[in-house]
ZAVEXKOL-210371 format. One record per atom (N, C-alpha, C): residue number from 1; residue in three letters; atom name; x, y, z. Coordinates in steps of 0.02 Angstrom, whole numbers. Example, Ala and Ser with C-alpha at 12.3 -4.5 7.8 and 13.67 -1.06 7.14 Angstrom:
# residues 2
    i   aa  at       X       Y       Z
    1  Ala   N     660    -284     390
    1  Ala  CA     615    -225     390
    1  Ala   C     660    -165     390
    2  Ser   N     642    -112     354
    2  Ser  CA     684     -53     357
    2  Ser   C     645       2     394
END
This chain:
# residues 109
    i   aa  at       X       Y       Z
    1  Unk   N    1051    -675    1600
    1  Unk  CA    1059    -638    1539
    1  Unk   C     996    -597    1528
    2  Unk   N     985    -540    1503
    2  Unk  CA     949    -498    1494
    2  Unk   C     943    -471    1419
    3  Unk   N     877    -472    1409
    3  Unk  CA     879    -439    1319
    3  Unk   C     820    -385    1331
    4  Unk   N     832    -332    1300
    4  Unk  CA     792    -282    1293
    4  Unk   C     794    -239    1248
    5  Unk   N     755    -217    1229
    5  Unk  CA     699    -161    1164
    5  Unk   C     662    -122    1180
    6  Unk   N     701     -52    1169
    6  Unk  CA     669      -6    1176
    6  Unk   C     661      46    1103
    7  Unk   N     610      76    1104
    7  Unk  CA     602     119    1052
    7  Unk   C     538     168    1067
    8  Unk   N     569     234    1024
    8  Unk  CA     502     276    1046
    8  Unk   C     521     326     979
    9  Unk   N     462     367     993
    9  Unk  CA     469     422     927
    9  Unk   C     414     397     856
   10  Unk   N     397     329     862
   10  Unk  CA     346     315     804
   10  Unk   C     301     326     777
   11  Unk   N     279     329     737
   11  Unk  CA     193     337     723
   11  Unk   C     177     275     724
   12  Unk   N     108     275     735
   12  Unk  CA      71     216     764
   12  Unk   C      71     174     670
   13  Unk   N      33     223     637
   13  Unk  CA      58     188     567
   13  Unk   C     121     169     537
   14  Unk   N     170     212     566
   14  Unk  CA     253     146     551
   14  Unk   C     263      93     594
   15  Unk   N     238      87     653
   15  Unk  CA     248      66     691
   15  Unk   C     230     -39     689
   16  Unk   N     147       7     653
   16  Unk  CA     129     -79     635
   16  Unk   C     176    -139     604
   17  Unk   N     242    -111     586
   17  Unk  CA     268    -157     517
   17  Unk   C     341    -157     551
   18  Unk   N     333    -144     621
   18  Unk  CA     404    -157     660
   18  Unk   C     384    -239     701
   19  Unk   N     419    -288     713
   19  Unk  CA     415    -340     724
   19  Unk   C     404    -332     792
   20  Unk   N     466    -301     827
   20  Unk  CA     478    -277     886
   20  Unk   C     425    -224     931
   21  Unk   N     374    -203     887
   21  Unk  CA     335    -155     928
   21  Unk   C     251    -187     909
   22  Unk   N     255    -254     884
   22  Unk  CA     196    -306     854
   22  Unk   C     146    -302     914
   23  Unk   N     171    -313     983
   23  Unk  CA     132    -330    1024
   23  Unk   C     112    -269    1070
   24  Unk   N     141    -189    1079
   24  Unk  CA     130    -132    1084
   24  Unk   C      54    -109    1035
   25  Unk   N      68    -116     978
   25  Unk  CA      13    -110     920
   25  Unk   C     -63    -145     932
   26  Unk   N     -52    -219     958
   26  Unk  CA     -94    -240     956
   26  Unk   C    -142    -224    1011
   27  Unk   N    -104    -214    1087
   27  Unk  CA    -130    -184    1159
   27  Unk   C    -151    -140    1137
   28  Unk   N    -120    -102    1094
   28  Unk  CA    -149     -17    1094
   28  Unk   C    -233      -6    1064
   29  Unk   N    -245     -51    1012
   29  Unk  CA    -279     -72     966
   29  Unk   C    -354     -51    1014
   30  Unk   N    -395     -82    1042
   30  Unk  CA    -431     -97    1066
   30  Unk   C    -467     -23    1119
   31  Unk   N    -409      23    1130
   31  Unk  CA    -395      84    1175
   31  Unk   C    -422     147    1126
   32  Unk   N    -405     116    1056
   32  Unk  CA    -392     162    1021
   32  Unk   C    -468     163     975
   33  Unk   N    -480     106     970
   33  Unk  CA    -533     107     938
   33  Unk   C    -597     128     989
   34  Unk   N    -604     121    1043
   34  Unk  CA    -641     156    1081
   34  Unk   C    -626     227    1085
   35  Unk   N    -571     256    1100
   35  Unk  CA    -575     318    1076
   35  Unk   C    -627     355    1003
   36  Unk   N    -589     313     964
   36  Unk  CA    -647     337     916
   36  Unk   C    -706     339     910
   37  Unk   N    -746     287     953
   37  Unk  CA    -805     274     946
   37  Unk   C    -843     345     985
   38  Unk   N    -804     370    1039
   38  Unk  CA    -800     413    1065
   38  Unk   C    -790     481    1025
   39  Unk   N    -759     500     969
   39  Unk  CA    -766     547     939
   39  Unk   C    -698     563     932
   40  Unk   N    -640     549     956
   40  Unk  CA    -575     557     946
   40  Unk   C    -573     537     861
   41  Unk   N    -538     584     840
   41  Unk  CA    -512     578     763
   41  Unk   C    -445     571     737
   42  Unk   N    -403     575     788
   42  Unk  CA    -335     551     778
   42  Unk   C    -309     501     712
   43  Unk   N    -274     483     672
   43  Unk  CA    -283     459     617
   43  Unk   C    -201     415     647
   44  Unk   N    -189     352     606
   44  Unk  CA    -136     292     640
   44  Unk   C     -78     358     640
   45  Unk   N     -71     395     587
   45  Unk  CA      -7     418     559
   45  Unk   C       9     487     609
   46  Unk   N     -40     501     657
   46  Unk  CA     -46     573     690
   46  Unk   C     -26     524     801
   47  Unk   N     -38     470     786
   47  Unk  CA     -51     447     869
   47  Unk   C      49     413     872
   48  Unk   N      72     425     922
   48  Unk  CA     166     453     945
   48  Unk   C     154     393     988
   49  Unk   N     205     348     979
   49  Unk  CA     229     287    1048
   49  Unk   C     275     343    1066
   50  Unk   N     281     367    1118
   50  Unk  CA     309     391    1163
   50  Unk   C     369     356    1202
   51  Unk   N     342     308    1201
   51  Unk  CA     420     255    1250
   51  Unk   C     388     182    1241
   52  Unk   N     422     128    1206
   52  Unk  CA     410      92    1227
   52  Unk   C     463      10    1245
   53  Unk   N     469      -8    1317
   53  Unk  CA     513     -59    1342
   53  Unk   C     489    -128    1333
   54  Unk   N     537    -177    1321
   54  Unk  CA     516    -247    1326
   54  Unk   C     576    -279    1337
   55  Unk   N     588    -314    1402
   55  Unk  CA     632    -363    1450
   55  Unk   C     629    -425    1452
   56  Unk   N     673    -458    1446
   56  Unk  CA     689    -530    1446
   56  Unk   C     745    -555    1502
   57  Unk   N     725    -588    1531
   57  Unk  CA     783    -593    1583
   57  Unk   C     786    -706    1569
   58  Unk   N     841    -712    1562
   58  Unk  CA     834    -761    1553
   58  Unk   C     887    -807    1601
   59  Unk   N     879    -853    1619
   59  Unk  CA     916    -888    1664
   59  Unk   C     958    -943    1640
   60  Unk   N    1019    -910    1643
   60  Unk  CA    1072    -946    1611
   60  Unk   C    1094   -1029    1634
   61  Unk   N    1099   -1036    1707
   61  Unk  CA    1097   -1084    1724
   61  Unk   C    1045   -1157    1738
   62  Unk   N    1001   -1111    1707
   62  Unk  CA     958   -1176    1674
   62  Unk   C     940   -1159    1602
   63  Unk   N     993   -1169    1565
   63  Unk  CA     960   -1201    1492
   63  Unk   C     918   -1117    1479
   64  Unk   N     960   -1046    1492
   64  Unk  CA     918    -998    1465
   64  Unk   C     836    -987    1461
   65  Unk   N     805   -1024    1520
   65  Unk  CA     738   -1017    1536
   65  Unk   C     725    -969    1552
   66  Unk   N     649    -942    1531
   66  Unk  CA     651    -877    1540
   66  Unk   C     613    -852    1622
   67  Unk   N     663    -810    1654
   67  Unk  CA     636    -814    1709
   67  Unk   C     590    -746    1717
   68  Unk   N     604    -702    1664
   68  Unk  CA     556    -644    1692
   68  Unk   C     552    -606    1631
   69  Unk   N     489    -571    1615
   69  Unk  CA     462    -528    1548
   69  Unk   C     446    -494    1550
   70  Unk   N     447    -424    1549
   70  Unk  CA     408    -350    1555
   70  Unk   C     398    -326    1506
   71  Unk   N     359    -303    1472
   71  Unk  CA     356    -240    1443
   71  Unk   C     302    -189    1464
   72  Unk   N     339    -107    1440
   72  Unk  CA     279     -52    1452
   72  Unk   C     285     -34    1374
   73  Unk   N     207      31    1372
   73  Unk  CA     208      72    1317
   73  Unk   C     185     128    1346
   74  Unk   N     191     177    1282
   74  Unk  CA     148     228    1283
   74  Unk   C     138     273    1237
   75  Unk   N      79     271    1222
   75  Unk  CA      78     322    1159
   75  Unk   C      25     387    1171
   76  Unk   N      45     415    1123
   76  Unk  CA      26     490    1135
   76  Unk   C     -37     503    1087
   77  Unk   N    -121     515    1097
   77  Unk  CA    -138     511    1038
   77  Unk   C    -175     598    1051
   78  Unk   N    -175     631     994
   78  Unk  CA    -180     710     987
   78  Unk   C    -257     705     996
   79  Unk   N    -282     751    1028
   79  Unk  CA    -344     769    1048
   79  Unk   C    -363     838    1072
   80  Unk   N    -392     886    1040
   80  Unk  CA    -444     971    1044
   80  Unk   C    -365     997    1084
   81  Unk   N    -298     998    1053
   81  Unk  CA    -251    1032    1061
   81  Unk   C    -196    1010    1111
   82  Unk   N    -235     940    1120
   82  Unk  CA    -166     937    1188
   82  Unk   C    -161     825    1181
   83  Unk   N    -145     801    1230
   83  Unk  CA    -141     715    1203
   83  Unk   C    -169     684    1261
   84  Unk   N    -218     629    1231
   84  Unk  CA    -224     559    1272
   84  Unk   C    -187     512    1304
   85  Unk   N    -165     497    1349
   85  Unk  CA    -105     447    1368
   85  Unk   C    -135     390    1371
   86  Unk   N     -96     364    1313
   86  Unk  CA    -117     266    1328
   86  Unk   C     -72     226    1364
   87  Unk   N     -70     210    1411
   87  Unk  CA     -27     166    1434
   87  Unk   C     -31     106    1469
   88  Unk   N      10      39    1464
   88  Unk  CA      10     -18    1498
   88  Unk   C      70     -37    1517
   89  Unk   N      71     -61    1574
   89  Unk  CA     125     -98    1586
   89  Unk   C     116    -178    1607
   90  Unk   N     153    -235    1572
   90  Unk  CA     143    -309    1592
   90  Unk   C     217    -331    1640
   91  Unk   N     202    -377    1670
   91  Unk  CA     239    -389    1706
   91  Unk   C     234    -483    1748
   92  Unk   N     281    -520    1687
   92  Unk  CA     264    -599    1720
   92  Unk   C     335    -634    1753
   93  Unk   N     344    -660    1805
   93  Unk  CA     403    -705    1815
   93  Unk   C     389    -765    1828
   94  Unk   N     430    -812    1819
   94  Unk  CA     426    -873    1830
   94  Unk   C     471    -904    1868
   95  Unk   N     429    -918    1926
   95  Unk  CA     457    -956    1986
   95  Unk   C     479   -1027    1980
   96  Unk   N     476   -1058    1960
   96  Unk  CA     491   -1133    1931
   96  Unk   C     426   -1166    1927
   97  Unk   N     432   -1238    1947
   97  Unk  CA     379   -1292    1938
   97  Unk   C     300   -1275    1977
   98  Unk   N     261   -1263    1979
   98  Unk  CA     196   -1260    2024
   98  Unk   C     191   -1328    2047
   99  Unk   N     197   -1329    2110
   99  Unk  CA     191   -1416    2159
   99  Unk   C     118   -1403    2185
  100  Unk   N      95   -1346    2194
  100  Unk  CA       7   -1359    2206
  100  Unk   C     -23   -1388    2177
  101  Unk   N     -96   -1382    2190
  101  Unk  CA    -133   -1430    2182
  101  Unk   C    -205   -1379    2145
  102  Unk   N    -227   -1411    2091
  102  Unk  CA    -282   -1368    2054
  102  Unk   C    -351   -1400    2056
  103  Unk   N    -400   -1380    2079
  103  Unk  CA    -463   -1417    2083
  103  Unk   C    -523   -1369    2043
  104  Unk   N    -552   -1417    2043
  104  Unk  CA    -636   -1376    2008
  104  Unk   C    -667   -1373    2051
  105  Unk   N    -712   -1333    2056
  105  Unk  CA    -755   -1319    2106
  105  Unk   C    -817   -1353    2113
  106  Unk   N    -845   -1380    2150
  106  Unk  CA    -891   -1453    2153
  106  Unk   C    -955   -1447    2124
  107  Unk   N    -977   -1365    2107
  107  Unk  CA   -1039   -1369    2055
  107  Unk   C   -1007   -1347    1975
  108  Unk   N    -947   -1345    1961
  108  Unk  CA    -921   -1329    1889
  108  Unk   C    -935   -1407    1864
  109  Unk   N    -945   -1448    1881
  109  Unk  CA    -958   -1518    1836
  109  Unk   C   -1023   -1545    1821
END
């Protein structure tokens, strides 16, 4: 089974108060504020999500576990007449149980 969310067209300031784009906002966060520090002046209500996807693939025959999660973004933030591209893409699956074996390394103790 598969669930997915997509949305684009936002301002970064509507955007904050969408449930569904919570974790887009927060990645972006960190990108954005370095921009500024940098001299970019873009303001929340002026920077465009451009596209953004989030995938759920879930595995029906076990109990709807989730076997795989994606999401991308991208937002557009305005800069001396033309835009910054922010973008990430995540990408986790889950193979089942880990039967390896995890050790510390003999001077970590």
């Amino acid at each position: 089974m598969r669930l997915r969310v997509e949305a684009s067209g936002w301002r970064l300031s509507a955007a904050r108060g969408r449930p569904a784009l919570k974790r887009a906002v927060r990645e972006v966060e960190p990108a954005l504020a370095q921009l500024r520090k940098a001299g970019v002046t873009a303001t929340d209500g002026q920077v465009t999500l451009k596209g953004f996807t989030e995938t759920w693939d879930l595995d029906a025959a076990h109990g709807y576990r989730i076997a795989s999660h994606r999401y991308a973004f991208t937002f557009l933030v305005p800069f001396q007449g033309g835009d910054i591209t922010v973008s990430q893409e995540v990408r986790a699956d889950n193979r089942g149980v880990f039967t390896g074996r995890v050790t510390l390394p003999a001077d970590a103790m």
